[in-house]
C-alpha positions in Angstrom: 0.0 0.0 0.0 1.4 3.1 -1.1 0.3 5.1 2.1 -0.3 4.1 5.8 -3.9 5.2 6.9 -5.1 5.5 10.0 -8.3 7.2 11.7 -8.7 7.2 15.2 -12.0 6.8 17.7 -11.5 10.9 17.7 -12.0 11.5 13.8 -8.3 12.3 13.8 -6.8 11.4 10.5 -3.4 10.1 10.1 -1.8 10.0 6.3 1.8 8.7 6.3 3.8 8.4 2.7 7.1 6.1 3.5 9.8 7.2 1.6 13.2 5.3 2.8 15.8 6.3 0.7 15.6 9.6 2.5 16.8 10.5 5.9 14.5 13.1 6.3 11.0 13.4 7.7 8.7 15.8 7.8 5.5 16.1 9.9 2.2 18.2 9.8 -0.6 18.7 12.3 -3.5 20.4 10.3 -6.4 22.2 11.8 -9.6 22.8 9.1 -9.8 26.0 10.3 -8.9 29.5 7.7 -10.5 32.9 7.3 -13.2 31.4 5.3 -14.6 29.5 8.6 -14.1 33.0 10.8 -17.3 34.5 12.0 -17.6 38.7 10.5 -16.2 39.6 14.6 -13.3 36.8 13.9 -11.4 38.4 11.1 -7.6 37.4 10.8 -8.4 35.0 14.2 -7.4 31.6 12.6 -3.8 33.6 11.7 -3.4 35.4 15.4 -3.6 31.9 17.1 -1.3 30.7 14.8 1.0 33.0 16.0 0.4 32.7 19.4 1.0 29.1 20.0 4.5 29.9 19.3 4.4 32.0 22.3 4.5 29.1 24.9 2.3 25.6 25.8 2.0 23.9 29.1 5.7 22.4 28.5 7.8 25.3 26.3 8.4 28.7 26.3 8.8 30.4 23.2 12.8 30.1 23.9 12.5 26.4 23.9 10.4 25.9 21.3 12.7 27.6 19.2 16.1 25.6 21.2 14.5 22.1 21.1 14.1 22.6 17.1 17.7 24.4 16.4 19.3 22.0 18.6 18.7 19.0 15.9 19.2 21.0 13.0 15.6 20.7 12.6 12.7 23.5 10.7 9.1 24.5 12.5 7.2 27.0 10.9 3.1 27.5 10.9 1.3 28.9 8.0 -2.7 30.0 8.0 -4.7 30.0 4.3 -8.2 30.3 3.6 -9.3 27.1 4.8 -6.5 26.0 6.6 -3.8 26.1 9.1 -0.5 23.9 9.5 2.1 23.0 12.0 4.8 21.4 10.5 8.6 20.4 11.1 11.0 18.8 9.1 14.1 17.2 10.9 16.8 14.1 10.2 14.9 11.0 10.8 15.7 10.3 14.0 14.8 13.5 15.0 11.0 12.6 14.2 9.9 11.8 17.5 10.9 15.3 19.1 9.7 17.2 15.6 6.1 15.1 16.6 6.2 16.5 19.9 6.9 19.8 19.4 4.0 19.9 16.5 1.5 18.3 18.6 2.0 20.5 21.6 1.8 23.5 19.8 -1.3 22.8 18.7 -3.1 20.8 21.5 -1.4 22.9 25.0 -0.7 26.7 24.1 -1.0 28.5 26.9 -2.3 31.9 25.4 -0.3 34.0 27.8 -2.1 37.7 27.9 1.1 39.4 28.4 2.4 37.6 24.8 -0.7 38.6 23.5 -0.4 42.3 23.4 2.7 41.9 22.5 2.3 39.8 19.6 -1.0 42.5 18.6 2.1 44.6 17.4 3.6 41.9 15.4 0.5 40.7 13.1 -0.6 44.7 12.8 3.3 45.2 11.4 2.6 42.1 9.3 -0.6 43.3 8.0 0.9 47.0 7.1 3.8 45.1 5.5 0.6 43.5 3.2 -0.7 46.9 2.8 3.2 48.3 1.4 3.3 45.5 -1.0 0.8 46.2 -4.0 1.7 42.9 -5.7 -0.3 41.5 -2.4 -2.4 44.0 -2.3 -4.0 44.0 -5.8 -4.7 40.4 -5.3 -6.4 40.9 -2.0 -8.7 43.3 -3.9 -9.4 41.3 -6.8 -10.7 38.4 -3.9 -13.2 41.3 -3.3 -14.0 42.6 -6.8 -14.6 38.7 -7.9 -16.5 37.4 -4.8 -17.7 40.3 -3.0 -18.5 40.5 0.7 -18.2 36.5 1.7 -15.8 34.7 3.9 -13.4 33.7 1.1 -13.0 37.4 -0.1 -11.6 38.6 3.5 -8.2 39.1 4.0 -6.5 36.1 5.9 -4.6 38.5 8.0 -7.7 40.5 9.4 -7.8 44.0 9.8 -5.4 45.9 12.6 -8.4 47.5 14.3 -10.3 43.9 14.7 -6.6 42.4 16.1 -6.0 45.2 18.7 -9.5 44.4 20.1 -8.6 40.9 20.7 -8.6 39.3 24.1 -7.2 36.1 25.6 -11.1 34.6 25.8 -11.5 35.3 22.0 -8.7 33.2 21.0 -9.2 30.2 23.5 -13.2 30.6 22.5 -11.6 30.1 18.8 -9.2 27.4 19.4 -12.0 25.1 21.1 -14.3 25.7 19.0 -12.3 24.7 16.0 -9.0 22.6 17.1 -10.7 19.3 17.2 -9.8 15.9 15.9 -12.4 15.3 13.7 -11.3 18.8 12.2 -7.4 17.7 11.6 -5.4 15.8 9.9 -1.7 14.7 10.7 0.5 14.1 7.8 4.3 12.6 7.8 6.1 11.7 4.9 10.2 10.4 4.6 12.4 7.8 6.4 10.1 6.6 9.3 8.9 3.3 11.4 5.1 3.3 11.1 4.7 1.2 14.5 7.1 4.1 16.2 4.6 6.3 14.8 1.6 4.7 15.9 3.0 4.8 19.4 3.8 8.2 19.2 0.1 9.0 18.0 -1.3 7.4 21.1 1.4 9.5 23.0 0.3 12.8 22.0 -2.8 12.7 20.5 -4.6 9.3 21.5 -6.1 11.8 24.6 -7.4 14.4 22.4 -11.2 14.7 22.9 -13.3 15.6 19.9 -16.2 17.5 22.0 -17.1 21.2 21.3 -16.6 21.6 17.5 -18.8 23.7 16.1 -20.4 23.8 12.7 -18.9 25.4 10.0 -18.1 24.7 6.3 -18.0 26.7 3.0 -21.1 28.7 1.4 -19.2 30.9 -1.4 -22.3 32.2 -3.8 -21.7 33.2 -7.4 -21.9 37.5 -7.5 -21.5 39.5 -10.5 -17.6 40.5 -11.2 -16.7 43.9 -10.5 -13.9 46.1 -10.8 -12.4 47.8 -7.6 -9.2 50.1 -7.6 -7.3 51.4 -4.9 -5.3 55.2 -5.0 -1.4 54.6 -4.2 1.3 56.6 -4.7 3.9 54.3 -6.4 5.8 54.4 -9.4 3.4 51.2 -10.9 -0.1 50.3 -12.1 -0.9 46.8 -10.7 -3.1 44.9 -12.5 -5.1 41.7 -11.2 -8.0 39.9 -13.3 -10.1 37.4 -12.3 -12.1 34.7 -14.4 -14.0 31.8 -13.1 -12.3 29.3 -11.9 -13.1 25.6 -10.6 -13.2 24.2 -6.6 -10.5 22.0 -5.2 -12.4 18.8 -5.7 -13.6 19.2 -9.5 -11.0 16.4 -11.3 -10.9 19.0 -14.4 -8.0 21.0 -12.3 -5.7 19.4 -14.1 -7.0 20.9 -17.7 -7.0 24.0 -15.5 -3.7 23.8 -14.9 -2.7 22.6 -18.6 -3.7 25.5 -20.2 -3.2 28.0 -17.3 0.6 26.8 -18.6 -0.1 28.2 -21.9 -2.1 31.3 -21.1 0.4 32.6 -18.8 2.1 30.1 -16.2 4.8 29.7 -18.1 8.3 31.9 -19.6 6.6 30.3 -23.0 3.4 31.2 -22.4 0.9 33.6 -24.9 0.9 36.4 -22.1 4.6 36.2 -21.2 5.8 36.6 -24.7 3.0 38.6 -25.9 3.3 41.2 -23.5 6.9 40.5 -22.0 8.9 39.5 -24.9 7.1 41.1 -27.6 5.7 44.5 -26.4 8.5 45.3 -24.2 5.1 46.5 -21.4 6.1 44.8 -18.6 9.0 43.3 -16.7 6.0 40.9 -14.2 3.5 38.9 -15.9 1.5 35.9 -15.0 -1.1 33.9 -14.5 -2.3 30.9 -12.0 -5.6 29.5 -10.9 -6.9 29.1 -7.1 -9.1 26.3 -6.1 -11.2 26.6 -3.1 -13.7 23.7 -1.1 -16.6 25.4 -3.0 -15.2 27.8 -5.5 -12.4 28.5 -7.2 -10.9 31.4 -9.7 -8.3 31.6 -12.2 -6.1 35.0 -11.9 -4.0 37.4 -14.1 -1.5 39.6 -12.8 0.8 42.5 -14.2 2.5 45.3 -13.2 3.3 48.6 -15.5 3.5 51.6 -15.3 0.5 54.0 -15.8 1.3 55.3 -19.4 1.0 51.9 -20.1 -1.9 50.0 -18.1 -4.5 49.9 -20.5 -2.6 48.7 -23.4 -1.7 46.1 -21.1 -5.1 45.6 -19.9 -5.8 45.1 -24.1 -3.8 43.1 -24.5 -4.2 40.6 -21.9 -8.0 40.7 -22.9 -6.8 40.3 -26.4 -5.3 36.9 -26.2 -7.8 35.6 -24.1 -10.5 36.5 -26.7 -7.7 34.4 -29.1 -7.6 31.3 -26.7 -11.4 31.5 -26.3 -12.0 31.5 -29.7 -8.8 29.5 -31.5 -7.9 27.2 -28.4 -4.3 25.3 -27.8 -2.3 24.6 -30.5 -1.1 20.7 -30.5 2.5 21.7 -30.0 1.3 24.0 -27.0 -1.1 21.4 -25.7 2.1 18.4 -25.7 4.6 20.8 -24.4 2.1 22.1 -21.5 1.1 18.3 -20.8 5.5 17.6 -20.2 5.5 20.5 -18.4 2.9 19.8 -16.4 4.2 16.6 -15.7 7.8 17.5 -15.1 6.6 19.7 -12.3 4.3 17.6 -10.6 7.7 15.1 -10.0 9.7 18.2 -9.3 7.6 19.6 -6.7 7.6 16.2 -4.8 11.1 15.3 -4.3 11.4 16.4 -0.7 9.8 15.3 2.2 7.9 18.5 3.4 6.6 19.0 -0.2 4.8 15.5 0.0 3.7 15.5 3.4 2.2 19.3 2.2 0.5 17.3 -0.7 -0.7 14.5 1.3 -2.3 16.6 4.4 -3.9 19.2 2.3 -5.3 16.3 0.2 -6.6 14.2 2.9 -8.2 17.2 5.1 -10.1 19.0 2.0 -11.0 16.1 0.1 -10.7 13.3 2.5 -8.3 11.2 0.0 -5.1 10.4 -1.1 -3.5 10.1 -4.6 -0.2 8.8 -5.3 2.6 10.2 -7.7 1.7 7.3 -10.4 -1.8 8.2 -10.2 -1.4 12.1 -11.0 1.3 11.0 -14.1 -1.3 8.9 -15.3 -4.6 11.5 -14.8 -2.1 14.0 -16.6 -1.5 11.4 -19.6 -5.6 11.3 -19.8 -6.0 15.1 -20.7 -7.4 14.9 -23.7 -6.9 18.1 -26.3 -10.7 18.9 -27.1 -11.6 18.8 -23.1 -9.0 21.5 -22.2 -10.0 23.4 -25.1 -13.9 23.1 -23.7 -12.9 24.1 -21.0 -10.7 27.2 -21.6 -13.8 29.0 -23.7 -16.1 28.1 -20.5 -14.3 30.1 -18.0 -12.2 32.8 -20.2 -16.0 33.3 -21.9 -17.1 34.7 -19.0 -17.2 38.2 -17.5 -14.0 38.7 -15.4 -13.3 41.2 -12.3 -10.9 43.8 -12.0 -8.7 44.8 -9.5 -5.7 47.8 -9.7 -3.8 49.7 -7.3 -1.3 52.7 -8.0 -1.7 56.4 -9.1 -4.8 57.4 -10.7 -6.1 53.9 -10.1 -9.7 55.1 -10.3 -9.7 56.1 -13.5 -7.7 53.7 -15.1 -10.4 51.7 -14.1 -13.0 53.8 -15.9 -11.6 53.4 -19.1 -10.6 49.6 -18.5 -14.2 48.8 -18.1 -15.9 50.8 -20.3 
């Protein structure tokens, strides 16, 4: 069996990938918990308690959790998405019992310590002006708004600074029993490991988590109208974000999503890239990718120019996706995409943390596994006529706007008129 499975009494699900020609493992404790499952008076929660397990549990300081890692040569970091959050190490292989640990406790026994709170209020309001500094973050955070409107997916992982200095100790603990639950999580390990070690060390430090007091929650994203939103900065660039439909985490026709989003514009070869790059001389950044979500999902355009410029580059990126709409893939374009496509699905998995990243996400959003052969072979499948079928059904539709620099406003106003 490719993968060792394992769901405990709790709902806890356990995905483990053995890989024993490496001496590395990595290990992941995932929470289903994101800014799409916050409450309107939760904004940018799910990311503050990320933070603030680091701050101490029953066990650490924030001193030793940081020692206990260093001291084996070992990584911990945390990250928070829309519909997730993950605790994850990656050490030598003997190392994996302290790296499981460490994870666990983080997540089951912070302490929440009020004085670290106000402290760390300072931190994630630094982070989120950072966000605000950075329009190649910011324009994207505006397009979530202009495409989906005023729903959980469109809010700002992050929060708001106001909503985070009003945040006391009850809110987060109120959070973190709500939605740190075992039937909410998933723990993921992938490298050099024993699987009957690992089973003990389940029992260890999770076999006495209890999954009482989860609340309901889930995703509800409704279909709105596109938009275009723009936000006044004074910065030497226009940048440019559009949105077209896109397709949720679990539809199986990602990977034609991600086949032509190779052509369109996720690649140096791709139509955009040279079009507006190569050819036009417009713009030193652009791009394209699509994001899937549990219920939605939207496939983005990004470039940055400067404001002489922005709505030729605005043509022109509506130009070739009236030509792929309306011509589709060549052959050649479709059997490079398809190798590189491919190529990068075995690139991206040759390292431990990268498969145990795969495996978790997989397991806790869609509640399954898939293994390496199985993607190479899906990818083989993709026939030619179903990406083109799909290419004129989302870059047919209307698409949203998002720009922020100087005389964003009415850059907008000729953009869409």
């Amino acid at each position: 069996m490719p993968f060792d499975l394992l769901t405990l009494p709790s709902g806890l699900r356990v995905v483990g990938e053995r890989i024993p020609h490496f001496r590395s493992a990595s290990v992941g404790l995932w929470i289903g918990t994101g800014s799409q499952h916050e409450h309107p008076n939760e904004a940018g929660l799910s990311h503050f308690l990320e933070h603030m397990v680091f701050k101490g549990t029953e066990r650490r300081n924030a001193r030793q959790i940081a020692e206990e890692m260093d001291a084996v040569g070992g990584q911990l970091n945390a990250f928070t998405s829309k519909e997730c959050t993950c605790f994850y190490a990656k050490v030598v292989d003997e190392h994996l019992p302290l790296a499981m640990d460490v994870v666990c406790d983080l997540a089951l026994h912070p302490t929440f310590d009020a004085g670290e709170l106000e402290k760390e209020k300072g931190v994630v309001t630094e982070e989120i002006a950072m966000a605000e500094d950075t329009p190649e973050d910011l324009v994207h955070e505006i397009l979530m708004l202009a495409h989906y409107g005023d729903q959980p997916v469109a809010r700002p992982i992050l929060g708001t600074a106001e909503r985070i200095e009003g945040y006391r100790r009850d809110d987060l603990v109120r959070y973190w029993s709500a939605m740190y639950r075992p039937q909410n999580a998933v723990l993921s390990i992938a490298g050099n490991y024993d699987w009957d070690r690992v089973r003990e060390l389940i029992d260890e430090h999770l076999g006495a988590w209890r999954p009482e007091g989860m609340r309901e929650h889930g995703c509800d994203t409704r279909p709105v109208a596109p938009t275009a939103l723009a936000r006044e900065k004074e910065i030497e660039q226009t940048h440019i974000c559009m949105g077209f439909p896109g397709l949720a985490i679990g539809d199986d026709r990602n990977y034609e999503l991600s086949l032509f989003n190779s052509v369109y514009g996720g690649a140096m070869s791709s139509r955009l890239f040279q079009k507006i790059r190569e050819e036009s001389g417009l713009a030193y950044t652009v791009y394209s990718y699509p994001n899937a979500y549990t219920d939605c999902g939207m496939l983005s355009v990004y470039a940055a120019t400067n404001p002489d410029a922005a709505v030729r580059v605005h043509d022109q990126i509506l130009e070739e996706t009236r030509k792929m709409a309306e011509s589709g893939l060549t052959r050649e374009e479709f059997s490079m995409a398809r190798e590189q496509l491919k190529a990068g699905s075995i690139l991206g998995s040759e390292s431990t943390s990268a498969r145990m990243q795969t495996n978790g996400r997989r397991m806790l959003l869609l509640n399954e596994t898939r293994t390496e052969s199985e993607v190479i072979d899906r990818v083989n499948a993709i026939r030619y006529e179903d990406v083109n079928d799909l290419m004129r059904e989302l870059l047919d539709a209307p698409n949203s706007l998002a720009l922020v620099g100087k005389g964003a406003k009415a850059l907008a106003d000729q953009m869409t008129k």
